[in-house]
C-alpha positions as CSV (number, residue, x, y, z in Angstrom):
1,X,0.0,0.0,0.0
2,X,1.4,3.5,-0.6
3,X,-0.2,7.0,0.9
4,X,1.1,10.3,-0.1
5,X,0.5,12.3,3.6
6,X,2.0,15.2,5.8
7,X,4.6,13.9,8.7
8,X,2.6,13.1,11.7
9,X,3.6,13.1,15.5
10,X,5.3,10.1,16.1
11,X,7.3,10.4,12.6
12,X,10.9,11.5,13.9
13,X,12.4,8.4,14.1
14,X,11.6,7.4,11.0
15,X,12.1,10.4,9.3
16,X,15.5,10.8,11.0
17,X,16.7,7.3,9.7
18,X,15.4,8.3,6.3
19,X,17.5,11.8,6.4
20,X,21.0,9.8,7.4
21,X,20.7,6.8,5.0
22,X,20.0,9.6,1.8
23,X,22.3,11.7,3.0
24,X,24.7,10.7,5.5
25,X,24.8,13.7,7.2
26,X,26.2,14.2,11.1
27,X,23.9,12.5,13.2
28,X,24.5,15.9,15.5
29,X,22.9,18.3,12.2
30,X,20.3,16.3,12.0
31,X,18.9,16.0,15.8
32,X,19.7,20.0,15.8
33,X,17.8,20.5,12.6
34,X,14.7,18.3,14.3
35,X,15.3,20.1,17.7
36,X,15.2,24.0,16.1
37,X,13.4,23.4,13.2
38,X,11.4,20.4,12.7
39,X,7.4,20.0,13.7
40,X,4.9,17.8,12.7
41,X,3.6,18.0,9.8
42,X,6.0,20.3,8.0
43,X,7.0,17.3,5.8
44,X,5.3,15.4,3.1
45,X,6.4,12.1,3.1
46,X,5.6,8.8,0.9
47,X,5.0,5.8,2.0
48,X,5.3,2.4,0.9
49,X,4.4,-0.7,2.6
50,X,4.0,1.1,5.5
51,X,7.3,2.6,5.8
52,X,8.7,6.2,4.9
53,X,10.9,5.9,1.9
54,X,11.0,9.4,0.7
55,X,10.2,13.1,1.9
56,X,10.9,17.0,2.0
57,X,10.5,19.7,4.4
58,X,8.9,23.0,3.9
59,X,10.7,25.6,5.7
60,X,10.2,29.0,5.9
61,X,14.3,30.4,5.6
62,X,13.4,33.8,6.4
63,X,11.6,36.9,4.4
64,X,12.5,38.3,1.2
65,X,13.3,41.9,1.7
66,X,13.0,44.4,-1.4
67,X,11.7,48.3,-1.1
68,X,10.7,48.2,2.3
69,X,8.6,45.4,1.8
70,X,8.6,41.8,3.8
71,X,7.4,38.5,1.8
72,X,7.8,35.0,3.0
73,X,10.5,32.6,1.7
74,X,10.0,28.9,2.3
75,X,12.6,26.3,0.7
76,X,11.7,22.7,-0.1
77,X,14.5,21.1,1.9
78,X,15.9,17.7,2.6
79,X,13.7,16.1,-0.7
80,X,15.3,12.6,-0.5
81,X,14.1,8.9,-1.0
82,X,15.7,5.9,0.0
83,X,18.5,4.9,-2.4
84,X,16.2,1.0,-2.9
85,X,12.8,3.0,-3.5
86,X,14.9,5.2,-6.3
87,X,13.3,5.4,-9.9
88,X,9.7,5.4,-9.1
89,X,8.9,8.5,-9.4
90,X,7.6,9.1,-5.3
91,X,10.2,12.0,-4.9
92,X,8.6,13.9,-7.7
93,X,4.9,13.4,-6.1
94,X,6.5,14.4,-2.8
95,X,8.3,17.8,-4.3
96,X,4.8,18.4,-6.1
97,X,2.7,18.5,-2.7
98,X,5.4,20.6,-1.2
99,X,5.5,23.6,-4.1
100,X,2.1,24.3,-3.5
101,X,2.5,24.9,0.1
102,X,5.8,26.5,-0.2
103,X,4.9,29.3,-3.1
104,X,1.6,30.4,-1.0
105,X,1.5,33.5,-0.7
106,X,5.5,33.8,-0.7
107,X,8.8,32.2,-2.5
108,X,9.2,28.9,-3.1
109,X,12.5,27.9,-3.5
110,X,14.8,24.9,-3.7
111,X,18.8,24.9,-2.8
112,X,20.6,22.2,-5.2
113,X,23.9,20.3,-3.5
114,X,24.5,19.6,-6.9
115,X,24.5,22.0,-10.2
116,X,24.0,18.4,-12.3
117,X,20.3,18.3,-10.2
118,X,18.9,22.2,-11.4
119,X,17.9,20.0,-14.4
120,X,15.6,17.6,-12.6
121,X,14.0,20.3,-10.8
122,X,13.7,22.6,-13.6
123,X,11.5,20.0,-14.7
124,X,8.8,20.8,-12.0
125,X,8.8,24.5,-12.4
126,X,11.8,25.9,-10.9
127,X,14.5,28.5,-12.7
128,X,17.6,29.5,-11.3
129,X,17.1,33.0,-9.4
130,X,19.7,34.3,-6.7
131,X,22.9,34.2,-8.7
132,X,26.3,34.8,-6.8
133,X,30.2,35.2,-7.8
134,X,31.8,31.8,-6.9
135,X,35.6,31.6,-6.4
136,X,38.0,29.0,-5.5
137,X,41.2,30.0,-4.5
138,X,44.7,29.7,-3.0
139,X,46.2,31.6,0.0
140,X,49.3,32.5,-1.5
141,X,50.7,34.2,1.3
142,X,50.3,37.6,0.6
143,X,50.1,40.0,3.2
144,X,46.4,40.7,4.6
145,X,45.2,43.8,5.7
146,X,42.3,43.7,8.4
147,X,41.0,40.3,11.4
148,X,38.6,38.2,11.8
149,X,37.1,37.4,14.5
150,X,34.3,34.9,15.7
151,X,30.9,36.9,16.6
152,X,27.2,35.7,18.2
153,X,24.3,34.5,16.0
154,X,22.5,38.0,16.9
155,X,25.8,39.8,16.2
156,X,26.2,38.2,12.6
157,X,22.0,38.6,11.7
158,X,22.8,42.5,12.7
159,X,25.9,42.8,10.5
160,X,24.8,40.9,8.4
161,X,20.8,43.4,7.6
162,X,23.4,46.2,7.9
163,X,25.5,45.1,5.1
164,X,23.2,44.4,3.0
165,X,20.9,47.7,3.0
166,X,19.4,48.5,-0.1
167,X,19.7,45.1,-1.8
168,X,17.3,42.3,-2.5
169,X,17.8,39.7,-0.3
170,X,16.6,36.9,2.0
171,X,16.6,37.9,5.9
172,X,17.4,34.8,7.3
173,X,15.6,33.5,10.6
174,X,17.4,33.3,13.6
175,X,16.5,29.5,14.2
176,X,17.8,28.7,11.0
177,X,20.9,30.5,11.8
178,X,21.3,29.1,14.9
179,X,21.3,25.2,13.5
180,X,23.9,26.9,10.5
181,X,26.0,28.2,13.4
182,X,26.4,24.9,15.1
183,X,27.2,22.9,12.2
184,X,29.9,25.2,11.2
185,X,31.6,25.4,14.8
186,X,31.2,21.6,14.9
187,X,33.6,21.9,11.4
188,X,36.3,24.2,13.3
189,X,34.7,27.0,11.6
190,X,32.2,29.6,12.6
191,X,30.5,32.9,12.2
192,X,32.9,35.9,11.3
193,X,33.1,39.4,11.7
194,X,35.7,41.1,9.6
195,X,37.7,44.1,8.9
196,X,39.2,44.0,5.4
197,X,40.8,47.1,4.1
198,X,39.1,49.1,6.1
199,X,35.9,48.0,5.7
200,X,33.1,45.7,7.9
201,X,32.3,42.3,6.6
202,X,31.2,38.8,7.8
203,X,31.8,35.2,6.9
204,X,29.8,32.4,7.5
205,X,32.7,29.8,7.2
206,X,32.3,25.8,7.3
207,X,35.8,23.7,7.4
208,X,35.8,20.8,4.8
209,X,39.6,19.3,5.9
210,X,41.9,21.5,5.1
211,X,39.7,23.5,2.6
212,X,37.6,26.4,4.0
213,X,34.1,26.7,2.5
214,X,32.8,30.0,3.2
215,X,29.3,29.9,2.4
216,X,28.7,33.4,2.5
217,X,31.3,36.6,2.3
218,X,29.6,39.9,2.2
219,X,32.0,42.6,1.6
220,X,30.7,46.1,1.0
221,X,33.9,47.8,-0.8
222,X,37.3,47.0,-1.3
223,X,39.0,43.3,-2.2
224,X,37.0,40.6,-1.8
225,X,39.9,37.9,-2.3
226,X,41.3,39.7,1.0
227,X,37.9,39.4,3.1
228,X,37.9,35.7,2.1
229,X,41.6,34.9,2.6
230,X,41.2,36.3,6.3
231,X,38.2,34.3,6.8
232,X,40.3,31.2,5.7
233,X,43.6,32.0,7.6
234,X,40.5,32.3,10.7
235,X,40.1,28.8,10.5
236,X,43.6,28.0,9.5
237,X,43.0,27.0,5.7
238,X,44.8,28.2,3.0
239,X,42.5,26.8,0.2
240,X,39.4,28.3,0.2
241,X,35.9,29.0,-1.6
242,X,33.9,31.6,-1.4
243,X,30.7,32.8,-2.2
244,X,29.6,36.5,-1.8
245,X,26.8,38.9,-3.3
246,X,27.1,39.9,-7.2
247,X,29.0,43.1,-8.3
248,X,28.8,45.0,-11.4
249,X,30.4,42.9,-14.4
250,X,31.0,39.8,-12.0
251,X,30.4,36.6,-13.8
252,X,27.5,34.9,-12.1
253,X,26.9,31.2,-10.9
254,X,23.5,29.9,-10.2
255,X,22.7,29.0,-6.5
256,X,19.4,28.7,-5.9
257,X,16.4,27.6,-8.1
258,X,12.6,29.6,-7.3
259,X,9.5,28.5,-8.7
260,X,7.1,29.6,-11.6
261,X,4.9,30.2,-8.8
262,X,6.4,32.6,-6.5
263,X,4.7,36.1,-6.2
264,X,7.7,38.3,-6.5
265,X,10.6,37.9,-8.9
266,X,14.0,39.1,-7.4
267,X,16.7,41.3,-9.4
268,X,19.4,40.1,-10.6
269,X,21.8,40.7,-8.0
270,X,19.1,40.0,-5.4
271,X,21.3,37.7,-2.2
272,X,19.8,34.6,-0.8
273,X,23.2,33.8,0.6
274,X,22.5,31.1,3.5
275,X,21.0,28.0,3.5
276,X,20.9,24.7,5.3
C-alpha cells in the first residue's frame, strides 16, 4: 500500500533514519535541525508498505526583503528517498505536494547540493534565481590587511541586515541560523566578523579538511579575495571558496532555483546567501 500524507507526530524516528541513510549527514545536524526546526507535519512524506521511503521539508528560511517590503520565503528542503525506493517517481509526487504549500502567498525555492540536479528540478517548475560570484582560491601568502574574529548569531544577523541595506535579499531567521551556526563550529569554523581594508564584513565559514568553504562573504567595498583569505587563515585553511553577493560585471553562478509560482521575482543581483 502507498499513501502520499504530511509527517505526523510520532514520525521522527523514522524520518531521522530516512535523512542519514539519503544523505549521510552528522547525526548531531540532523537532531539539531529536528530540535530548532522540525514540527509535525512540515513534511510530506511517501509511504510504501508502510514505511517512509521518501520526503521534504517546507521551511520557511526567512523573508525576502525588497523596497521596504517583507514576503515569505519557504525552501523545499531535505527532498530525498531511500536509495532501494529510487526510480519510481515518489520523490517527484513528494516535491509536487510541497510547491504548493511553499509558493503560497511567498517564494518557493529549492537549494541544489549539486548543479547536475537544477535540471531535474527545472523539470517541476523551478529556474535558477539568486545568482552569486563563486571563487575557488589559494592563499598564497600575501600580506592581509584587516581580522577576523568569531561573533554571536544575533551579532552576525545584525551585521549581516546592515550590510546588506538597499539590496534584494533573503533575511534569514534566527533559528535557522542558529542550526547553521552549530554545524559550522562543529567543522572548526564559525560565524565571522571582519575588517578588510578598512571595511566591515562577515563570513559564515564551514571547514571541509583543510579547505575552507565559506558559504557566504559579504564585503561592502574593497578586495574581496582579501575578506575571504582572512576568513580562511581564521580557521587555519589556505584553500578556500567563497561565495559573496554579485557586483557589477561579475560573472555569475547559479545557487538557488525559485518557482514559476512565487509572487515576486528578485533582481538580478538579489542575495539569498544562506541556506541549510
Amino acid at each position: 500500500m502507498e499513501e502520499l500524507r504530511r509527517s505526523l507526530p510520532g514520525d521522527e524516528a523514522a524520518l531521522k533514519r530516512l535523512w542519514s541513510d539519503v544523505f549521510r549527514d552528522d547525526p548531531e545536524h540532523i537532531d539539531s535541525f529536528f530540535e530548532k526546526l522540525y514540527a509535525p507535519g512540515m513534511a510530506w512524506v511517501y509511504l510504501a508498505d508502510g514505511e517512509i521511503v521518501s520526503a521534504a521539508y517546507i521551511l520557511k528560511i526567512g523573508d525576502f526583503i525588497s523596497e521596504g517590503s517583507w514576503t515569505p520565503c519557504r525552501i523545499v528542503h531535505a527532498l530525498g528517498t531511500h536509495p532501494a525506493f529510487r526510480g519510481r517517481g515518489y520523490g517527484g509526487k513528494v516535491l509536487a505536494a510541497a510547491v504548493q504549500e511553499a509558493t503560497r502567498s511567498g517564494l518557493g525555492a529549492v537549494c541544489p547540493t549539486e548543479p547536475s540536479l537544477f535540471g531535474w528540478f527545472e523539470k517541476f517548475g523551478f529556474r535558477p534565481a539568486f545568482a552569486a560570484m563563486v571563487q575557488d582560491c589559494s592563499d598564497v601568502e600575501i600580506p592581509l590587511h584587516g581580522s577576523a574574529a568569531l561573533v554571536t548569531v544575533r551579532g552576525y544577523a545584525a551585521l549581516r541586515e546592515e550590510l546588506l541595506h538597499g539590496r534584494e535579499y533573503i533575511d534569514v531567521e534566527l533559528r535557522a541560523l542558529e542550526v547553521l551556526e552549530r554545524k559550522y563550529r562543529r567543522s572548526g569554523g564559525g560565524l565571522y566578523y571582519l575588517v578588510s581594508d578598512g571595511a566591515r564584513c562577515c563570513a559564515a565559514v564551514e571547514k571541509e579538511g583543510e579547505r575552507a568553504l565559506i558559504r557566504e562573504l559579504i564585503v561592502p567595498s574593497g578586495s574581496v579575495y582579501n575578506a575571504a583569505a582572512l576568513a580562511s587563515r581564521a580557521v587555519g585553511c589556505t584553500h578556500f571558496s567563497y561565495r559573496t553577493p554579485l557586483r557589477q560585471g561579475d560573472e555569475s553562478a547559479p545557487f538557488v532555483l525559485l518557482h514559476a509560482d512565487s509572487v515576486k521575482t528578485p533582481a538580478d543581483n538579489a542575495w539569498f546567501g544562506l541556506s541549510l
